[in-house]
C-alpha positions as a Markdown table, in Angstrom:
| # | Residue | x | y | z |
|---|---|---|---|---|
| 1 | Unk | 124.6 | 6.9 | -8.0 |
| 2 | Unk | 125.7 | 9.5 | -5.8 |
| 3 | Unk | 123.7 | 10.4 | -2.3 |
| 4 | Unk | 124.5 | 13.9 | -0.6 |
| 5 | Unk | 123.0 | 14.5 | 2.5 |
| 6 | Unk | 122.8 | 18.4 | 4.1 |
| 7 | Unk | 122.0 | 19.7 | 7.2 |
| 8 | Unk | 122.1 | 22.2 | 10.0 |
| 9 | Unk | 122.1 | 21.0 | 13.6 |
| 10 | Unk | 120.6 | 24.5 | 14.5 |
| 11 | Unk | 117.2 | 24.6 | 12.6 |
| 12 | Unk | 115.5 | 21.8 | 14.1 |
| 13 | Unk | 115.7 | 19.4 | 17.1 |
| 14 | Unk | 116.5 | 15.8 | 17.6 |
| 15 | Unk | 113.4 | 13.9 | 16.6 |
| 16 | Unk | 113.7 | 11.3 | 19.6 |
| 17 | Unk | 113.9 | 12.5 | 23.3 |
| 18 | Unk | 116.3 | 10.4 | 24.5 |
| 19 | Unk | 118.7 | 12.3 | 22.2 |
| 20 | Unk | 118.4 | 15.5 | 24.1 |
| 21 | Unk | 120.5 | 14.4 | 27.3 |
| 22 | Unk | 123.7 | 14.0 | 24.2 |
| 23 | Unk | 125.1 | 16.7 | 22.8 |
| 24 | Unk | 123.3 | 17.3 | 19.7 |
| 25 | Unk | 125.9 | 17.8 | 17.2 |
| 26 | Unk | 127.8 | 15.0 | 18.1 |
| 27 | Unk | 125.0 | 13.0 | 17.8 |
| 28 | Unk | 124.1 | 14.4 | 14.5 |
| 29 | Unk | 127.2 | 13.8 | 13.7 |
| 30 | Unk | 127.5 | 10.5 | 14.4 |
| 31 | Unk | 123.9 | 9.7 | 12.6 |
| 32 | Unk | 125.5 | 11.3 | 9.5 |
| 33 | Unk | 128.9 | 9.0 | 9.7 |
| 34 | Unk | 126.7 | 5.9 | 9.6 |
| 35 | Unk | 124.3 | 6.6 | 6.6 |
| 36 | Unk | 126.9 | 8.2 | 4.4 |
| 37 | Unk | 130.2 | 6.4 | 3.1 |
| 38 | Unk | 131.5 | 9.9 | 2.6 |
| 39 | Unk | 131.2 | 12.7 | 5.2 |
| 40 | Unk | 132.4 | 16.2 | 5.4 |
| 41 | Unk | 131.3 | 18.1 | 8.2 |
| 42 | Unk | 131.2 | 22.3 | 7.8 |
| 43 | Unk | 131.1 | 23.7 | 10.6 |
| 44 | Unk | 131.1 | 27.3 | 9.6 |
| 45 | Unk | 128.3 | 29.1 | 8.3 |
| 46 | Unk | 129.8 | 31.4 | 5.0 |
| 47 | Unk | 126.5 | 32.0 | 3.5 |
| 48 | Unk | 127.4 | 35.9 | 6.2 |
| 49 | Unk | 130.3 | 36.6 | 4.9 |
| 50 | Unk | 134.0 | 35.3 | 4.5 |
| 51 | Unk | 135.7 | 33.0 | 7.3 |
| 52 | Unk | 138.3 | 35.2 | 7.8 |
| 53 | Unk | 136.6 | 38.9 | 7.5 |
| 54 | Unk | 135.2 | 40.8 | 9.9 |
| 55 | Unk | 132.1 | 41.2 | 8.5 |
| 56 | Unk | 131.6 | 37.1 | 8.2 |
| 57 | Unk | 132.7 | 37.2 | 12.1 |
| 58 | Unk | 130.6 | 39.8 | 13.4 |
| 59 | Unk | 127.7 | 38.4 | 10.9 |
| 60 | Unk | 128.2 | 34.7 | 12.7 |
| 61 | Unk | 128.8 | 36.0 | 16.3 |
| 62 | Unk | 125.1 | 37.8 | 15.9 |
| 63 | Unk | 123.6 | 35.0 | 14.0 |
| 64 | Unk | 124.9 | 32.9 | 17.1 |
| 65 | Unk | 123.3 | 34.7 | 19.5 |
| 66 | Unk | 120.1 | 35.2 | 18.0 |
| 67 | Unk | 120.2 | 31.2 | 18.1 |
| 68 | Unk | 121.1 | 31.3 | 21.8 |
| 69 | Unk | 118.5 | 33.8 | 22.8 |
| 70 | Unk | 115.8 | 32.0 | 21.2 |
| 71 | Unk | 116.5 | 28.2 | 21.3 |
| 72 | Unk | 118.6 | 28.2 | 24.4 |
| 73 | Unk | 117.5 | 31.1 | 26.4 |
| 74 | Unk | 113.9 | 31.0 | 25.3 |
| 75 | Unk | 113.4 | 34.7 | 25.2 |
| 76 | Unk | 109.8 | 35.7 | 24.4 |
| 77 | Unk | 109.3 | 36.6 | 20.7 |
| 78 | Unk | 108.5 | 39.7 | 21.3 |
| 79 | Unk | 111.7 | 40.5 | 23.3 |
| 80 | Unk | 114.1 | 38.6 | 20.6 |
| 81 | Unk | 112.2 | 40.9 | 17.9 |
| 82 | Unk | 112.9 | 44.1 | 19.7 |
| 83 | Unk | 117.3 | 43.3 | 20.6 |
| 84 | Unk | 117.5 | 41.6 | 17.1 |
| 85 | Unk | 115.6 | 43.8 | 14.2 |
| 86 | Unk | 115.6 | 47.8 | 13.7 |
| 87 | Unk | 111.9 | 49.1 | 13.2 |
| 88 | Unk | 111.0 | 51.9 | 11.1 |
| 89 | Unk | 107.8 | 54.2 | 10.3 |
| 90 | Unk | 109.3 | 55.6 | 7.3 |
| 91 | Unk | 109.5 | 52.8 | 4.5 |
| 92 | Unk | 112.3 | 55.4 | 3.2 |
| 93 | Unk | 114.6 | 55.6 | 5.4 |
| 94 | Unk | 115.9 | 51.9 | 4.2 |
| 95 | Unk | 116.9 | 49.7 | 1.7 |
| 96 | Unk | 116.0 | 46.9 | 3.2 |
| 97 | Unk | 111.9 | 46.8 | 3.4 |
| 98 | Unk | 110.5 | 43.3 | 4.8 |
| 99 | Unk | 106.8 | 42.6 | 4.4 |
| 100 | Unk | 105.2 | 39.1 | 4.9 |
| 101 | Unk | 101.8 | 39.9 | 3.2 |
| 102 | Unk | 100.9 | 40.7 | -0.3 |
| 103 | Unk | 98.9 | 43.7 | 0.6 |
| 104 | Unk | 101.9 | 44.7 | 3.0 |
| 105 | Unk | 104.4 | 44.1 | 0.0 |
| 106 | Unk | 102.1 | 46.2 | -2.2 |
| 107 | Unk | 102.1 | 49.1 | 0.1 |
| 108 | Unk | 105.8 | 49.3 | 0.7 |
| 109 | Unk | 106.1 | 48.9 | -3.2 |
| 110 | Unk | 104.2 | 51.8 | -4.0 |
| 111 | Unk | 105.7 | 54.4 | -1.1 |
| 112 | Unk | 109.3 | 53.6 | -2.3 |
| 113 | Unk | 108.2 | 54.0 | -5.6 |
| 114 | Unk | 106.5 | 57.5 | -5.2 |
């Protein structure tokens, strides 16, 4: 049998409070080295782009400071939505539409479709 273990330091924080006067990847870290026999620890995030292109770079220097304003600066939500996302009246004018709801996605759906 072979366990694998994955994780991200970033999306969620230490479960016991003690743990939050340590440096939280190094604690992570260390958790990690005593469960599994075999570690490997990636500490780049390539799912943005290539490790050495520009676009990867400038993809994890923003993804990096959207962390920062939220988890470490606390910015309020409505503040990180405004510096982080474009907003748009004209579902057109993108190719990249978000909606959350189904009656949201339906409505973009049918404008672009028009």
């Amino acid at each position: 049998m072979i366990m694998v273990g994955a994780g991200d330091v970033k999306q969620l924080p230490s479960i016991e409070p003690y743990t939050n006067c340590q440096n939280v990847e190094e604690y992570v870290d260390s958790c990690i080295d005593i469960i599994f026999k075999y570690i490997t620890f990636l500490k780049i995030c390539k799912s943005v782009g290539g490790k050495d292109t520009e676009e990867g770079e400038r993809n994890r220097k923003k993804l990096d400071e959207m962390y920062d304003d939220w988890w470490v600066k606390k910015m309020d939500v409505c503040d990180w939505i405004v510096k982080h996302f474009k907003f748009t009246k004209d579902v057109l004018q993108s190719e990249n539409n978000l909606a959350y709801t189904n009656m949201r996605c339906q409505a973009v759906s049918t404008e672009v479709r028009r």
